[in-house]
mmCIF file of the N, C-alpha and C atoms, coordinates in Angstrom:
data_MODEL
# 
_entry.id   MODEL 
# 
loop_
_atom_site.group_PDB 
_atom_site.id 
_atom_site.type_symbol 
_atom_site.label_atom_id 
_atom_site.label_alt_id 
_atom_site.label_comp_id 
_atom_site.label_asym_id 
_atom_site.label_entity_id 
_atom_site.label_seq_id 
_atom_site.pdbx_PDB_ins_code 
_atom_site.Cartn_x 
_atom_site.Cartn_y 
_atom_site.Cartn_z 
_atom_site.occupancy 
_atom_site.B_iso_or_equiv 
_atom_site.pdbx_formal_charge 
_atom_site.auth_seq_id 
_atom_site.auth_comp_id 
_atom_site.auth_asym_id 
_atom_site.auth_atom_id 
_atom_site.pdbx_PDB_model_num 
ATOM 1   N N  . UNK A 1 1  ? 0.846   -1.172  0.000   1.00 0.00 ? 1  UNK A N  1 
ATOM 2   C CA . UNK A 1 1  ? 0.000   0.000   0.000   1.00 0.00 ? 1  UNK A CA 1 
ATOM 3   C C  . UNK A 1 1  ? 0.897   1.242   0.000   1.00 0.00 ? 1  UNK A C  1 
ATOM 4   N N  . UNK A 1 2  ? 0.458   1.936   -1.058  1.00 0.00 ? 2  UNK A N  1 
ATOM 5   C CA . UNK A 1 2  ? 1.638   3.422   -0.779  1.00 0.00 ? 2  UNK A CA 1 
ATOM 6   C C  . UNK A 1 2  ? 0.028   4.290   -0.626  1.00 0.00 ? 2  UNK A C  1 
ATOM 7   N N  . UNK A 1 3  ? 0.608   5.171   0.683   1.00 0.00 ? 3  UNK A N  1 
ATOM 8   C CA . UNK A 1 3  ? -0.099  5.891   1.075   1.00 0.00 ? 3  UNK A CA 1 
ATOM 9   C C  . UNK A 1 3  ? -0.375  7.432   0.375   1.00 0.00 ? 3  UNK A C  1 
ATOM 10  N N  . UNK A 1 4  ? 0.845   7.934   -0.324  1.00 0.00 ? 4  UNK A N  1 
ATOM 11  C CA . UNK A 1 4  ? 0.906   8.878   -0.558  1.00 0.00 ? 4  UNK A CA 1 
ATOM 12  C C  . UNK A 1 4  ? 0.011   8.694   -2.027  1.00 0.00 ? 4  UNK A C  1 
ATOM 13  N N  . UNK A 1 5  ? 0.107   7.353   -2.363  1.00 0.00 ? 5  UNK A N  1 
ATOM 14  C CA . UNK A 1 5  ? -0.647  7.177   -3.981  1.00 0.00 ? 5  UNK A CA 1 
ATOM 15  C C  . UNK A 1 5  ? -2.293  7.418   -3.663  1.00 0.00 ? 5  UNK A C  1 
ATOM 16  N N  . UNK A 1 6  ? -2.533  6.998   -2.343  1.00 0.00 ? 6  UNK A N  1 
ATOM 17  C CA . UNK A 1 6  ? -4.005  6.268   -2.448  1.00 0.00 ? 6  UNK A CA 1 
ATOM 18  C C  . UNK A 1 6  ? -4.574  8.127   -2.380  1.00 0.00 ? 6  UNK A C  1 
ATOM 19  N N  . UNK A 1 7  ? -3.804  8.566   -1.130  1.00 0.00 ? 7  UNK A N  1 
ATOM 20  C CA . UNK A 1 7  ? -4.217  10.242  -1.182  1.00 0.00 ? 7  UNK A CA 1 
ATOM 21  C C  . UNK A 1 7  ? -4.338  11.017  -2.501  1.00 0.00 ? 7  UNK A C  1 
ATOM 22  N N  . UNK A 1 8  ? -3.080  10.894  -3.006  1.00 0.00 ? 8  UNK A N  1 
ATOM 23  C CA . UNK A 1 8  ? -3.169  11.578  -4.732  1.00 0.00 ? 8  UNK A CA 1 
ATOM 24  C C  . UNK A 1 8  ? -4.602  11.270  -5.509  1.00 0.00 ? 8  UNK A C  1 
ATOM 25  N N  . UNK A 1 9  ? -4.951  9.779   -5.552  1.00 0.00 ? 9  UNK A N  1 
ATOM 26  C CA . UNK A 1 9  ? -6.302  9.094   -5.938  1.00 0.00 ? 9  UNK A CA 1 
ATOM 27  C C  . UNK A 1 9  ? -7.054  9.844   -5.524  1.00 0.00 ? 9  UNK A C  1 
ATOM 28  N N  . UNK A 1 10 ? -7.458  9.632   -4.555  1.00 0.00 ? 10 UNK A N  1 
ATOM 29  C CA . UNK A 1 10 ? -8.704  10.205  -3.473  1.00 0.00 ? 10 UNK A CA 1 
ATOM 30  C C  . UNK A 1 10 ? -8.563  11.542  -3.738  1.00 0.00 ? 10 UNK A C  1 
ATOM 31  N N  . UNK A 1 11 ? -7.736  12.811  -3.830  1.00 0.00 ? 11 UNK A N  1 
ATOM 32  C CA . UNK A 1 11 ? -8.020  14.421  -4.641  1.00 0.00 ? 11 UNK A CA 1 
ATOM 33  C C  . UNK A 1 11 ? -8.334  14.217  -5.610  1.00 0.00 ? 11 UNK A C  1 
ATOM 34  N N  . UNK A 1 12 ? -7.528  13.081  -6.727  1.00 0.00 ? 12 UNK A N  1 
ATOM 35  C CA . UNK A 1 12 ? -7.806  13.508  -7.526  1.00 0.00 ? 12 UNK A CA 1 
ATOM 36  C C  . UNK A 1 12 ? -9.206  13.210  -8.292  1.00 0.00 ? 12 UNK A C  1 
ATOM 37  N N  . UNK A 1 13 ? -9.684  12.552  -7.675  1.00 0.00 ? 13 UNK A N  1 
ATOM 38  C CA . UNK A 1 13 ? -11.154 11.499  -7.871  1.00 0.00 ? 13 UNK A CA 1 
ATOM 39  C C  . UNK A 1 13 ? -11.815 12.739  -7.670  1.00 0.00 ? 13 UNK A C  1 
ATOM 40  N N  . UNK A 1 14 ? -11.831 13.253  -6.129  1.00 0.00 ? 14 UNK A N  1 
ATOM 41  C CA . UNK A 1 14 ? -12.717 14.418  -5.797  1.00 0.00 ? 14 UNK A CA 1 
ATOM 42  C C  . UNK A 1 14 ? -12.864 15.431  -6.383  1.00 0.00 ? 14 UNK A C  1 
ATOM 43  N N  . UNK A 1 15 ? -11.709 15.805  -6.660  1.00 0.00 ? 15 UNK A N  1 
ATOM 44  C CA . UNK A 1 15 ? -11.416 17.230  -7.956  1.00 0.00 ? 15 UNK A CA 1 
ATOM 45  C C  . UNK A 1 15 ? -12.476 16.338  -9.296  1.00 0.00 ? 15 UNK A C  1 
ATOM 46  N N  . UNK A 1 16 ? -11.983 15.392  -9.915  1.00 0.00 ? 16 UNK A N  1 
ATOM 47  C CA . UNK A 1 16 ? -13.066 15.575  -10.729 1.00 0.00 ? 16 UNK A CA 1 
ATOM 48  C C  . UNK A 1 16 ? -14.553 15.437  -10.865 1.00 0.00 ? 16 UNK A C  1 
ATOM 49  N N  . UNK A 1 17 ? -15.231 14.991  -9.715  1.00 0.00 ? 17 UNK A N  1 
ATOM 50  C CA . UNK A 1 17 ? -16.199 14.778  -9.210  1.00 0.00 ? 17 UNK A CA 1 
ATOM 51  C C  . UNK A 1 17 ? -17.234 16.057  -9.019  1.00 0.00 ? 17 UNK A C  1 
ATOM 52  N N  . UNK A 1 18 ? -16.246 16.959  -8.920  1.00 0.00 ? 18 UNK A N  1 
ATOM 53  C CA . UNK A 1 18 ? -16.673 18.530  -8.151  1.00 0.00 ? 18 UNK A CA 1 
ATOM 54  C C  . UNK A 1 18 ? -16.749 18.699  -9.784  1.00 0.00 ? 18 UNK A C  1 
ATOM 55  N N  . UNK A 1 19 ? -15.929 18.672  -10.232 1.00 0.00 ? 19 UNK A N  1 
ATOM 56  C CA . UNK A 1 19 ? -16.156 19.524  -11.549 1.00 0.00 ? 19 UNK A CA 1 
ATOM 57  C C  . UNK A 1 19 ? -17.070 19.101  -12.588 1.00 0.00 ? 19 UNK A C  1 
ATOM 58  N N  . UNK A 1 20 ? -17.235 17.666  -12.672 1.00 0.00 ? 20 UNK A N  1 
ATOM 59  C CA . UNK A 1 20 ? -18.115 17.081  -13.586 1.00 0.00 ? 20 UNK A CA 1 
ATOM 60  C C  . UNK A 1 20 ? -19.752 17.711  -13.376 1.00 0.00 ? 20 UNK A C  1 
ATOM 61  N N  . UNK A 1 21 ? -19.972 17.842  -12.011 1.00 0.00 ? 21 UNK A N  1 
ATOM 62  C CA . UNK A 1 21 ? -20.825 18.523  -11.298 1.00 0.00 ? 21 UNK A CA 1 
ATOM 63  C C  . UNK A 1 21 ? -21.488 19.721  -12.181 1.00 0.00 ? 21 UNK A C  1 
ATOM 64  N N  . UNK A 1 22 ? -20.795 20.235  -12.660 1.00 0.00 ? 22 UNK A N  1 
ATOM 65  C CA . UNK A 1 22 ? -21.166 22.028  -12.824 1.00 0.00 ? 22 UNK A CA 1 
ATOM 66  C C  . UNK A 1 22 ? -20.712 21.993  -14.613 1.00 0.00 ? 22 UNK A C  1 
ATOM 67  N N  . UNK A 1 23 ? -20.738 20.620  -15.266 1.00 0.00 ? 23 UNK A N  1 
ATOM 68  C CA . UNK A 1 23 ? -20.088 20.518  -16.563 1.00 0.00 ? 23 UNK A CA 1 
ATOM 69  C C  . UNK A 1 23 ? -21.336 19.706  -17.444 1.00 0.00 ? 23 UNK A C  1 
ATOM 70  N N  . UNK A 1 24 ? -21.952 20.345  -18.294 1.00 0.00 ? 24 UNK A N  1 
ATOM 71  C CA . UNK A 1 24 ? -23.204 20.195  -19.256 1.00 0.00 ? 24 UNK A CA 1 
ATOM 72  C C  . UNK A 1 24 ? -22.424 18.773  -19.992 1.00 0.00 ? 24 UNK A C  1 
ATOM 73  N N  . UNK A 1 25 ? -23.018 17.777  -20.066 1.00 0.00 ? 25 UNK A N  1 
ATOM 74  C CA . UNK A 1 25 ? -22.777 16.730  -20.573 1.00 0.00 ? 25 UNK A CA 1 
ATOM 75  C C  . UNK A 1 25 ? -23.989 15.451  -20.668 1.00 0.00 ? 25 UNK A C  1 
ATOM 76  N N  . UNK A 1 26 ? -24.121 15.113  -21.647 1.00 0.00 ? 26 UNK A N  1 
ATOM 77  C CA . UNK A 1 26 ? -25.389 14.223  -21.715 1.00 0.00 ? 26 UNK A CA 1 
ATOM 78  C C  . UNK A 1 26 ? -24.227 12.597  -22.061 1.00 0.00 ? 26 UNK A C  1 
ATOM 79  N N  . UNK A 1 27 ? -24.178 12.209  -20.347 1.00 0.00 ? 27 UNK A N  1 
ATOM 80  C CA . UNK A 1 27 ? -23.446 10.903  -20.405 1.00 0.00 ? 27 UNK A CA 1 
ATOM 81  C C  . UNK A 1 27 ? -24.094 10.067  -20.740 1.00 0.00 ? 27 UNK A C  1 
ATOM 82  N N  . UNK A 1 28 ? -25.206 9.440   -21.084 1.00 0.00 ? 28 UNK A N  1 
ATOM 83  C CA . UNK A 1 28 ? -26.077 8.588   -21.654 1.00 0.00 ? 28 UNK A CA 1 
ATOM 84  C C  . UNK A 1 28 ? -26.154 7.966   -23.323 1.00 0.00 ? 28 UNK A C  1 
ATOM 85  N N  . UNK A 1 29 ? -25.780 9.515   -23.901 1.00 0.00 ? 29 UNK A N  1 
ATOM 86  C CA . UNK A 1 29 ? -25.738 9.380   -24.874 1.00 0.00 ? 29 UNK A CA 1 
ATOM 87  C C  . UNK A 1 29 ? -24.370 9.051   -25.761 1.00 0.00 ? 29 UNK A C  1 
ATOM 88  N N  . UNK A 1 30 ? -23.132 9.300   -25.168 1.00 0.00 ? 30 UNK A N  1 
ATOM 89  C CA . UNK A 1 30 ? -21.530 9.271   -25.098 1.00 0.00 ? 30 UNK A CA 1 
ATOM 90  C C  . UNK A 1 30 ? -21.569 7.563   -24.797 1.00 0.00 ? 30 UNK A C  1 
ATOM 91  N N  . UNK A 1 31 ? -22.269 7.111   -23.804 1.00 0.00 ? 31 UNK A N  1 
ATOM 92  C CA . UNK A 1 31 ? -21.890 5.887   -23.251 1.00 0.00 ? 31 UNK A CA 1 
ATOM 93  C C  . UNK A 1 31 ? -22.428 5.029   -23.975 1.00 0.00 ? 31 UNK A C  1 
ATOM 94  N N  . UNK A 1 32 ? -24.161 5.391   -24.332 1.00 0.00 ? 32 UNK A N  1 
ATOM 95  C CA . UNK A 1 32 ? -24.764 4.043   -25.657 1.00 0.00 ? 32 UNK A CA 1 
ATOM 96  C C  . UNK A 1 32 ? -24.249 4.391   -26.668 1.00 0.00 ? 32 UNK A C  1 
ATOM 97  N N  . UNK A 1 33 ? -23.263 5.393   -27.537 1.00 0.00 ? 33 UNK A N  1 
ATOM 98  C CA . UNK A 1 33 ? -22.901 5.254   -28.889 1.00 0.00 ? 33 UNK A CA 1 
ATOM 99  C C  . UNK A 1 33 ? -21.432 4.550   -28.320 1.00 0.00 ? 33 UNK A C  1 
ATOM 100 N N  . UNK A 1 34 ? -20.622 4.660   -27.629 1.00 0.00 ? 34 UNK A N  1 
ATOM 101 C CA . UNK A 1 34 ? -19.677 3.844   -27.464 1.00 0.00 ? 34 UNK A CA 1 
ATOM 102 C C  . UNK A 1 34 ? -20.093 2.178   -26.980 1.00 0.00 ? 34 UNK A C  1 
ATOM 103 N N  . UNK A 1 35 ? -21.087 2.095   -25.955 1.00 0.00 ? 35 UNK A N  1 
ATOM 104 C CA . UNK A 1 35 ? -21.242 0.650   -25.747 1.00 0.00 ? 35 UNK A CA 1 
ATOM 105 C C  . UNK A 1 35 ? -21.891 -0.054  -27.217 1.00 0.00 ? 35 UNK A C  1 
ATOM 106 N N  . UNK A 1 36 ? -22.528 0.959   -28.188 1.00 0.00 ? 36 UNK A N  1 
ATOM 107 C CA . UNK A 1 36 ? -22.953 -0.128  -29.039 1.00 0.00 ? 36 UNK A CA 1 
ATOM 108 C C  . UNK A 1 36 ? -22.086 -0.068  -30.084 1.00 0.00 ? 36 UNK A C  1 
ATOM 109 N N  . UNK A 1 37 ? -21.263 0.421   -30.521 1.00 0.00 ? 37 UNK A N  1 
ATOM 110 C CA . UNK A 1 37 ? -19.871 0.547   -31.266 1.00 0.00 ? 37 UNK A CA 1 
ATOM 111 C C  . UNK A 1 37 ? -19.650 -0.721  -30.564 1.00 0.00 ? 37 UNK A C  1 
ATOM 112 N N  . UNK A 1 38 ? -19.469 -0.591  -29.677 1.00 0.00 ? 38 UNK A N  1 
ATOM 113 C CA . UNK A 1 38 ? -17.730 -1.786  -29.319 1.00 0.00 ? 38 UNK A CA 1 
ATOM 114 C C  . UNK A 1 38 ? -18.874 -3.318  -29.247 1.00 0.00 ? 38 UNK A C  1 
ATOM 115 N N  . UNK A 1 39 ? -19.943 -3.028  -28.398 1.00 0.00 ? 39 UNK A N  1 
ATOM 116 C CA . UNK A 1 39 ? -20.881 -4.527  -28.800 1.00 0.00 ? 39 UNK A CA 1 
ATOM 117 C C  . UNK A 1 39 ? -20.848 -4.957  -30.526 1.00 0.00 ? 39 UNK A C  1 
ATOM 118 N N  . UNK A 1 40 ? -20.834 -3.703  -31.515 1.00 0.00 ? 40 UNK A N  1 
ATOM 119 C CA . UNK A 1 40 ? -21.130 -3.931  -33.099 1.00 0.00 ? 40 UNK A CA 1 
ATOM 120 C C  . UNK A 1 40 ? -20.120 -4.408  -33.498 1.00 0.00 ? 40 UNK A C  1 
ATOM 121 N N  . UNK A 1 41 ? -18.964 -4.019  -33.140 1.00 0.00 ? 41 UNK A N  1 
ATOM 122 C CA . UNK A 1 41 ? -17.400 -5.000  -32.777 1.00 0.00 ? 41 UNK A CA 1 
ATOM 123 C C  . UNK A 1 41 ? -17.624 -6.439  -32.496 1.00 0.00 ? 41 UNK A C  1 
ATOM 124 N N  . UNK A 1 42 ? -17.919 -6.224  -31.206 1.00 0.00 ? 42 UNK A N  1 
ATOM 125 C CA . UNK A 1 42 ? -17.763 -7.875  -30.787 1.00 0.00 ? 42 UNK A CA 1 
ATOM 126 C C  . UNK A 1 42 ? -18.436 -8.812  -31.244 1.00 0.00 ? 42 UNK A C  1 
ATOM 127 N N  . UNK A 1 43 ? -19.671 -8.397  -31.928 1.00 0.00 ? 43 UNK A N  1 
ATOM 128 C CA . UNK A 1 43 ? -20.287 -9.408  -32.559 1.00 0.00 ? 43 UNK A CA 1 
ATOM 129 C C  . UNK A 1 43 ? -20.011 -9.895  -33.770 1.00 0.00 ? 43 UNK A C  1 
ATOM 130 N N  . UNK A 1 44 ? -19.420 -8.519  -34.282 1.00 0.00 ? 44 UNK A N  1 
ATOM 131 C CA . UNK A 1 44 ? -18.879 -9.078  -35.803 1.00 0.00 ? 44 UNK A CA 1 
ATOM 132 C C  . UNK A 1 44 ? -17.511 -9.817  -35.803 1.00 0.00 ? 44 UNK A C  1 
ATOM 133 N N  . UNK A 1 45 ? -17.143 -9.944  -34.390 1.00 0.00 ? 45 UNK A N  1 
ATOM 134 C CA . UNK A 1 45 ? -15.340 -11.256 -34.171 1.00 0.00 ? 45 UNK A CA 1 
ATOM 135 C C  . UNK A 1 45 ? -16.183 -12.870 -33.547 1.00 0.00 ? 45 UNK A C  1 
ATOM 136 N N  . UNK A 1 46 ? -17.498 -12.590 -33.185 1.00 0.00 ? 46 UNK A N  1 
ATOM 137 C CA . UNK A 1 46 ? -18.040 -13.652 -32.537 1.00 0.00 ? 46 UNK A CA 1 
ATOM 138 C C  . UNK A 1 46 ? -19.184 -14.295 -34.090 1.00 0.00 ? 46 UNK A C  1 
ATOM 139 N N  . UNK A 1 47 ? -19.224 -13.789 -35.175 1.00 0.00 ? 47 UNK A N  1 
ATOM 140 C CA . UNK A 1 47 ? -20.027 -13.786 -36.027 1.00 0.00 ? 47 UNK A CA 1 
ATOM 141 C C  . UNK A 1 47 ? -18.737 -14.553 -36.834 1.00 0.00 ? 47 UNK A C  1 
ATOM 142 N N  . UNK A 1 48 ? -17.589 -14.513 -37.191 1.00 0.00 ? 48 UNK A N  1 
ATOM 143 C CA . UNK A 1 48 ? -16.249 -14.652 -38.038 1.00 0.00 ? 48 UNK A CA 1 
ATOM 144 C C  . UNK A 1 48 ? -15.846 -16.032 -37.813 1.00 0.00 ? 48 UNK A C  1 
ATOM 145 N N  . UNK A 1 49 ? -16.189 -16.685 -38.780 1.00 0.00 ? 49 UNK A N  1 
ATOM 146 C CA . UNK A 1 49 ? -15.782 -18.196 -38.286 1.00 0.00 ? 49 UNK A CA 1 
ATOM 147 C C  . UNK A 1 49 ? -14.255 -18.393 -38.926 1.00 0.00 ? 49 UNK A C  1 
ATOM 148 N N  . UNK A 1 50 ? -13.491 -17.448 -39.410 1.00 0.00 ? 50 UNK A N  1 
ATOM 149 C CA . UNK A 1 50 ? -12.196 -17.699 -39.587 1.00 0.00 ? 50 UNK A CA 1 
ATOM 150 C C  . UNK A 1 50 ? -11.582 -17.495 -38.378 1.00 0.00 ? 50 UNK A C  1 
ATOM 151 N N  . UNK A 1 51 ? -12.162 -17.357 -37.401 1.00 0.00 ? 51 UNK A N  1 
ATOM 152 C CA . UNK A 1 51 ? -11.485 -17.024 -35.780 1.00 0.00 ? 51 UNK A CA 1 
ATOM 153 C C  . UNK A 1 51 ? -11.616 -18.263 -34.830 1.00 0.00 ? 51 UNK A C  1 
ATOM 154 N N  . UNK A 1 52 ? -10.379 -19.049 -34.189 1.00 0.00 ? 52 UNK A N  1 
ATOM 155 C CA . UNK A 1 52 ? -11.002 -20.000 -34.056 1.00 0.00 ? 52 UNK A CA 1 
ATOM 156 C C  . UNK A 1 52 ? -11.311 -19.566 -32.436 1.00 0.00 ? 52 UNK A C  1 
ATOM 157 N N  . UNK A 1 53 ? -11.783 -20.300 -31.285 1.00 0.00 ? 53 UNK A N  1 
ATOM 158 C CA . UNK A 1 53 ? -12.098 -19.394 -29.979 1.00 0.00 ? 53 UNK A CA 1 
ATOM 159 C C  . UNK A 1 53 ? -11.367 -18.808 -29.130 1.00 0.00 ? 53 UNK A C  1 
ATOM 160 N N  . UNK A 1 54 ? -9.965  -19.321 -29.273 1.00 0.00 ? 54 UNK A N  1 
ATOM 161 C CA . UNK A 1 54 ? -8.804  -18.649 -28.556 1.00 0.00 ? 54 UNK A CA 1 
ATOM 162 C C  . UNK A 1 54 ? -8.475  -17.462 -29.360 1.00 0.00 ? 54 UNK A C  1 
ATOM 163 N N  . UNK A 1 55 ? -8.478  -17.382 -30.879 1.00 0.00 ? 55 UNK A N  1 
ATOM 164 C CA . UNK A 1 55 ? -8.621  -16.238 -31.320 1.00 0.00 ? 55 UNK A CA 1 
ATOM 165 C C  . UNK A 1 55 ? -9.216  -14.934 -31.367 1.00 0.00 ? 55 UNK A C  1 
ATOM 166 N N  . UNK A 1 56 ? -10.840 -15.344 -31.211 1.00 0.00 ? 56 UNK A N  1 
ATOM 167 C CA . UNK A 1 56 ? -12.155 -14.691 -31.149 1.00 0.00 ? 56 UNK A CA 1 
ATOM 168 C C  . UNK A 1 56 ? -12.084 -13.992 -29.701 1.00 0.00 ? 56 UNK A C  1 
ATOM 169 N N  . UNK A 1 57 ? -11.038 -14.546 -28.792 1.00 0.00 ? 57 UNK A N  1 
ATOM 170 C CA . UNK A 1 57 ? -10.952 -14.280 -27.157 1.00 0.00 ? 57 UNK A CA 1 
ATOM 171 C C  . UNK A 1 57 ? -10.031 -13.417 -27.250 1.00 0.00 ? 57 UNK A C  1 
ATOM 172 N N  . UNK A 1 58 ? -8.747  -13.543 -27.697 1.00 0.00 ? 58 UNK A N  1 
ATOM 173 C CA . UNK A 1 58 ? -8.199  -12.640 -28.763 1.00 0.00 ? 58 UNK A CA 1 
ATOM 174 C C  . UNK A 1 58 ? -8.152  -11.170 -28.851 1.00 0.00 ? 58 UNK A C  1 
ATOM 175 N N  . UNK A 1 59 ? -9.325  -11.098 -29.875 1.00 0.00 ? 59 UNK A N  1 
ATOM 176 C CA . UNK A 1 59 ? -9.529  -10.062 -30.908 1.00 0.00 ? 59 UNK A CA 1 
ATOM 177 C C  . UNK A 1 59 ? -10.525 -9.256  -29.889 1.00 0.00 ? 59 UNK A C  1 
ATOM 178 N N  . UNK A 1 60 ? -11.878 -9.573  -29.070 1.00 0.00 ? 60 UNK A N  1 
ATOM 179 C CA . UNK A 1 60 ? -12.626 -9.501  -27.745 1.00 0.00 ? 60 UNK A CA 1 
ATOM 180 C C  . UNK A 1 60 ? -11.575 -8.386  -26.704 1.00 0.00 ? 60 UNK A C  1 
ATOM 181 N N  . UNK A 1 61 ? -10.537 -9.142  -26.163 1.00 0.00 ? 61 UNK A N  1 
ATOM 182 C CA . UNK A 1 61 ? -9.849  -8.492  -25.118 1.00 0.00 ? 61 UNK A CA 1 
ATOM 183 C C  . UNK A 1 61 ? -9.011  -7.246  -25.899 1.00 0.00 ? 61 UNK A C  1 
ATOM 184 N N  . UNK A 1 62 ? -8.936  -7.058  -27.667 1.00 0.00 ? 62 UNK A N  1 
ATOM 185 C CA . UNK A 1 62 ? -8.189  -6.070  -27.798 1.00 0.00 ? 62 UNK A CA 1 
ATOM 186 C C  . UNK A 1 62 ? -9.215  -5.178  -28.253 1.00 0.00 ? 62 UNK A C  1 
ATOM 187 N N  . UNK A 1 63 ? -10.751 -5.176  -28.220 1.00 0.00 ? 63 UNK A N  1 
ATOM 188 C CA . UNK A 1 63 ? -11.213 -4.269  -28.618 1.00 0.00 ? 63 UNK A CA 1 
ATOM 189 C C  . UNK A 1 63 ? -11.834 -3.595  -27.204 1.00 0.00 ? 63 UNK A C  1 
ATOM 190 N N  . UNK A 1 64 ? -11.404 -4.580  -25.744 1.00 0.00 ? 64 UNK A N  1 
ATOM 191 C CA . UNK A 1 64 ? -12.043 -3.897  -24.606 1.00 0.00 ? 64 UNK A CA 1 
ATOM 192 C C  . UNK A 1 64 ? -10.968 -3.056  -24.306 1.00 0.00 ? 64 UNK A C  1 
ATOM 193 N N  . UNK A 1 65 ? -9.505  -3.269  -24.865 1.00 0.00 ? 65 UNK A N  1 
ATOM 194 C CA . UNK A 1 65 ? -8.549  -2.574  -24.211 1.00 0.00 ? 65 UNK A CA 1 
ATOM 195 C C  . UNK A 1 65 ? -8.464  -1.301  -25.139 1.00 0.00 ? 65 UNK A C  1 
ATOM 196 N N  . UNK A 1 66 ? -8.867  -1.202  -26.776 1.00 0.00 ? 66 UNK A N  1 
ATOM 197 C CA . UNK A 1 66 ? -9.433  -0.210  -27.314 1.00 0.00 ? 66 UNK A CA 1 
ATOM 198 C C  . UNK A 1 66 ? -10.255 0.627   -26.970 1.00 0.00 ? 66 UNK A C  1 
ATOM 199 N N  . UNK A 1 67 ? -11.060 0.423   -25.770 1.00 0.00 ? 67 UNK A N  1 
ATOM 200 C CA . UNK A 1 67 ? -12.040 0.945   -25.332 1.00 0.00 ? 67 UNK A CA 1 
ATOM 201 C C  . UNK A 1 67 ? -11.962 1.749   -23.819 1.00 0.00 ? 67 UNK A C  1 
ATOM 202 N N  . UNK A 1 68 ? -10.420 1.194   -23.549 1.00 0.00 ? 68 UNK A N  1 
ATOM 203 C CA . UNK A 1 68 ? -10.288 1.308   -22.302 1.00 0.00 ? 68 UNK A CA 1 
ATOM 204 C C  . UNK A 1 68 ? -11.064 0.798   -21.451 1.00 0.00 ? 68 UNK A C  1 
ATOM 205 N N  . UNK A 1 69 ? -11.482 -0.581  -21.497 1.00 0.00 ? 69 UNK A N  1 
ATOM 206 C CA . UNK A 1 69 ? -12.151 -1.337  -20.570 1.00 0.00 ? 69 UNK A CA 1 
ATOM 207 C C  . UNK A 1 69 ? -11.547 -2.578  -19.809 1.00 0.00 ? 69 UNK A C  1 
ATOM 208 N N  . UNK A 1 70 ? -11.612 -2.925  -18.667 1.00 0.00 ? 70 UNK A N  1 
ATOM 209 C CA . UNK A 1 70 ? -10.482 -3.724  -18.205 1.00 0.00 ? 70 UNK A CA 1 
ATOM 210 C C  . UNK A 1 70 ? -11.015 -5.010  -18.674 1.00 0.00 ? 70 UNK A C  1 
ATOM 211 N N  . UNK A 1 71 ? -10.584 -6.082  -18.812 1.00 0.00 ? 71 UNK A N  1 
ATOM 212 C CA . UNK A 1 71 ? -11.131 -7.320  -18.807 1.00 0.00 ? 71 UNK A CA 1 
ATOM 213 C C  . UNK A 1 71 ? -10.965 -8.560  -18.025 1.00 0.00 ? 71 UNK A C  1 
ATOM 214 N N  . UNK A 1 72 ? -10.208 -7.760  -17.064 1.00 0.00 ? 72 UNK A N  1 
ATOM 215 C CA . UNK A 1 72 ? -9.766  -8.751  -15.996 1.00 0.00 ? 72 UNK A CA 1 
ATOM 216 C C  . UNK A 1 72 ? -8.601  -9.480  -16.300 1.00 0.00 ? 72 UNK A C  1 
ATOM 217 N N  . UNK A 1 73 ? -7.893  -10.501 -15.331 1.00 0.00 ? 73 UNK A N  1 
ATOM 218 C CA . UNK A 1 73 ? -6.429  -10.720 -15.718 1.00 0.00 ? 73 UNK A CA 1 
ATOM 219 C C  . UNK A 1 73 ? -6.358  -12.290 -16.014 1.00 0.00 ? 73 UNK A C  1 
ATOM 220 N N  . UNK A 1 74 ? -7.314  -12.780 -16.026 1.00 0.00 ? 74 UNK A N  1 
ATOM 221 C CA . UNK A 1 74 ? -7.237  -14.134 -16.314 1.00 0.00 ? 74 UNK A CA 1 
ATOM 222 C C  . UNK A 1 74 ? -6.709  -14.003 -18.296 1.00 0.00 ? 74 UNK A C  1 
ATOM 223 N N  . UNK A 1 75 ? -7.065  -12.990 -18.892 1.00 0.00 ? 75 UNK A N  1 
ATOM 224 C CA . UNK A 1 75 ? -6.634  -12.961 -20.151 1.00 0.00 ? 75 UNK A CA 1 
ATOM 225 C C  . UNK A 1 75 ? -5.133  -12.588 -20.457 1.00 0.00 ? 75 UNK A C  1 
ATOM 226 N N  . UNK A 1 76 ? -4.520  -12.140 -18.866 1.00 0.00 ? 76 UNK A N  1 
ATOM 227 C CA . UNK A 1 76 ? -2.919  -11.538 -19.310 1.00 0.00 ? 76 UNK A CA 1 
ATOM 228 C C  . UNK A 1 76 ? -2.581  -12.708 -19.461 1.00 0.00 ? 76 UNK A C  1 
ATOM 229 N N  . UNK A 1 77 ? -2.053  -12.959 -21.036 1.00 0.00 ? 77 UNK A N  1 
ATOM 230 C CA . UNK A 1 77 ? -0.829  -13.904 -20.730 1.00 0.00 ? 77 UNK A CA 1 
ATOM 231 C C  . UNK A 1 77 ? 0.634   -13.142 -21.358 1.00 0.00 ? 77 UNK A C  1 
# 
């Protein structure tokens, strides 16, 4: 645990928290054109039968990391 990291986190979380606050943004609409982009993705690597499933698992974990989405670490190899 580094303490001085978790503090840096914790401002800096809050700082943007405060500000998102008072910042005109329609997150709903940012979040379903990106979630259905990257779903219109994944279906078209899960639709691809030249992929075989370790592939298709693949191509999946590089379009969540395109997305900046974690996928958990059972996929680091």
């Amino acid at each position: 645990m580094n303490i001085k990291l978790e503090l840096l986190r914790n401002y800096i979380s809050d700082f943007i928290n405060y500000r998102i606050e008072d910042f005109e943004i329609d997150a709903s609409q940012i979040t379903d054109t990106t979630a259905t982009q990257m779903l219109f993705e994944i279906q078209k690597v899960i639709k691809d039968e030249k992929y075989s499933d370790f592939d298709a698992v693949e191509q999946i974990v590089s379009i969540f990391e395109k997305y900046n989405v974690d996928s958990g670490f059972r996929h680091d190899f």
